[in-house]
C-alpha positions as CSV (number, residue, x, y, z in Angstrom):
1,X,-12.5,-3.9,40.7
2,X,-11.0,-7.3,41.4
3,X,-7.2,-7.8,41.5
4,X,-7.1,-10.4,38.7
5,X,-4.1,-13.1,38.4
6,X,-2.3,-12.7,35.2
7,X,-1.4,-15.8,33.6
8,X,1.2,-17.1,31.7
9,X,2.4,-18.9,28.8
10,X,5.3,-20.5,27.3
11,X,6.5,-22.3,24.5
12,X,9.4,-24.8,24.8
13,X,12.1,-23.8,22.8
14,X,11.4,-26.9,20.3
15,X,8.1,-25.3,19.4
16,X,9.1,-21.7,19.1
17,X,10.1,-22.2,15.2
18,X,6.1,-23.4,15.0
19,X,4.8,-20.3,16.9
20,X,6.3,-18.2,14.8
21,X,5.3,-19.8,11.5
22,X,1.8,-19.9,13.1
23,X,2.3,-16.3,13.7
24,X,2.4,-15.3,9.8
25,X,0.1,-17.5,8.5
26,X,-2.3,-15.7,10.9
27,X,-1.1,-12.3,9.7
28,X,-1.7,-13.4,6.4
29,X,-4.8,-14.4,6.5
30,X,-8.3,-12.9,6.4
31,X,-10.0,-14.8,8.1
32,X,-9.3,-18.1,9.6
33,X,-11.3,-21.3,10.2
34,X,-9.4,-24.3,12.9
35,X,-9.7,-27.5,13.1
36,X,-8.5,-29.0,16.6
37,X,-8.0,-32.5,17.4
38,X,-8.5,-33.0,21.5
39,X,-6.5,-35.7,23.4
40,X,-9.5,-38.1,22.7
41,X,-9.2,-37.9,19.2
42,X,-12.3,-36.2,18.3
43,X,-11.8,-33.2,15.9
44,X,-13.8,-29.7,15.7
45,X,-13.8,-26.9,13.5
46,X,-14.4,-23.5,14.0
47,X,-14.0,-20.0,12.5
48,X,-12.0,-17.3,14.3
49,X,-13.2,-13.5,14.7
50,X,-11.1,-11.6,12.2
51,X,-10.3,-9.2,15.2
52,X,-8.8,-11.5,16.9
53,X,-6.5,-12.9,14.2
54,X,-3.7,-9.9,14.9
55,X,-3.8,-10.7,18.6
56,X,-3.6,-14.1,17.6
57,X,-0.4,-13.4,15.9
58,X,1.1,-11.1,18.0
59,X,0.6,-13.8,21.2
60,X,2.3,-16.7,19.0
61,X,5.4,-14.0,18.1
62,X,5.8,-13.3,21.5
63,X,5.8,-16.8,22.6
64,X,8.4,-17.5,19.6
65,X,10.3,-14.9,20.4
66,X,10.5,-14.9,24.3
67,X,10.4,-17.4,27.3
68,X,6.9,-16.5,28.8
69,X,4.3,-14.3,28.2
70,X,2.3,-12.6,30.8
71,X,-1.9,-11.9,29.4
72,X,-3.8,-9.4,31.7
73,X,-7.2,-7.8,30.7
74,X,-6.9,-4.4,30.8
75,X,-9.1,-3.2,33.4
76,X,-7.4,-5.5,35.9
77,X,-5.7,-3.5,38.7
78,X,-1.8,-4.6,39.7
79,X,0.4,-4.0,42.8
80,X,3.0,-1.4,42.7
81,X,5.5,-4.2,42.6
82,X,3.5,-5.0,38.9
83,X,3.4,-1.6,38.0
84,X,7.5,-1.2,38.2
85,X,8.2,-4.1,36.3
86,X,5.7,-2.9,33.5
87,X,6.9,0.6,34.0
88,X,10.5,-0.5,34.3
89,X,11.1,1.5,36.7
90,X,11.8,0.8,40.6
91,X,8.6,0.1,42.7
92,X,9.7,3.9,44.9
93,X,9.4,5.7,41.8
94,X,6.0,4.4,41.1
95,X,5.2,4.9,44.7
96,X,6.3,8.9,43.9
97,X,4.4,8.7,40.7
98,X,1.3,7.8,42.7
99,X,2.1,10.3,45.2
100,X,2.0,13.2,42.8
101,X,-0.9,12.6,41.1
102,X,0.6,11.0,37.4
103,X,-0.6,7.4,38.3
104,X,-3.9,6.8,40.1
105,X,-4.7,4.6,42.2
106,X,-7.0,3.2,44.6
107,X,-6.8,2.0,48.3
108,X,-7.5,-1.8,49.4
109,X,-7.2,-1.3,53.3
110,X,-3.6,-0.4,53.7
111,X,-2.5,-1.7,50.1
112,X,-2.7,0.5,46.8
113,X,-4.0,-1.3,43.4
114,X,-2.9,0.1,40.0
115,X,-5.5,0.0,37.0
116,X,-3.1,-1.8,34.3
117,X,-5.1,0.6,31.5
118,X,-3.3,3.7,33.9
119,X,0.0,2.1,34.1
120,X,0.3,1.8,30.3
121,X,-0.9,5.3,29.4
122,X,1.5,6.6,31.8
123,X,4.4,4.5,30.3
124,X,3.1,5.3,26.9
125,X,3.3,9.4,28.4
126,X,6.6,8.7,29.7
127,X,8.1,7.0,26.4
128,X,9.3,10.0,24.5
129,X,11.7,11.2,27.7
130,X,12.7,8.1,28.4
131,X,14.0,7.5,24.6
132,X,15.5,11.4,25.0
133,X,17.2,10.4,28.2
134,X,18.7,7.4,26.7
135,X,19.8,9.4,23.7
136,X,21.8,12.3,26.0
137,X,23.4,9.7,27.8
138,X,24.7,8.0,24.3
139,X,26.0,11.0,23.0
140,X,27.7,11.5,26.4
141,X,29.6,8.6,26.2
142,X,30.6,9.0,23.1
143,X,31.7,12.8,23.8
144,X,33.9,11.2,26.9
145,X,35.8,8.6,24.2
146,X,36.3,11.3,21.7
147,X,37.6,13.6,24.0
148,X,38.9,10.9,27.1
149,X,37.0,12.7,29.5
């Protein structure tokens, strides 16, 4: 599998409001047929696949809501460096991860390339402790404010 370059997209702040707006009509909508007018002036019309419409709308939110959005297909494999930042965790802990088996991987000579696909299931696995983790250490801190601990 090829190491594919994710690409990015932005809206300027200006447009955001537009995004957005563009976001629920296409949430809204059934179906939806465009009509695009190129830089030479000449206009087209097409219909978009209904299954695309909530992908659609979910890119223009993100855009609205955000300063860039990364797209990646989700067979394309990512560095360990990639992997952390989607994992949110530090690149030696997906380094152990790999280590013990929870996040395959392959080999590219003396590099090590992440299926994206693996990296989100084992951040989807991951989730629930994480949100129990993050819990604990809430109701610690409060516990040490009650009780000035």
């Amino acid at each position: 599998m090829p190491t594919q370059s994710p690409v990015r997209y932005s809206l300027p702040p200006a447009e955001r409001p537009v995004g957005a707006r563009g976001a629920a009509a296409l949430r809204a909508a059934a179906q939806a047929d465009i009509r695009l007018v190129r830089d030479d002036g000449i206009e087209e019309a097409f219909a978009l696949p209904a299954g695309a419409l909530p992908a659609l709308a979910d890119l223009l939110d993100q855009l609205a809501s955000s300063d860039a959005v990364t797209v990646f297909a989700e067979d394309t494999e990512i560095t360990p460096e990639e992997a952390a930042g989607i994992l949110g965790m530090s690149r030696p802990l997906v380094r152990q991860r790999m280590d013990t088996g929870l996040l395959p991987f392959r080999r590219v000579g003396a590099h090590r390339r992440i299926r994206l696909a693996d990296a989100l299931a084992l951040r989807a696995r991951e989730e629930p402790v994480r949100k129990a983790l993050e819990a604990l250490a809430a109701d610690t801190e409060d516990l040490e404010r009650t009780y000035g601990i």
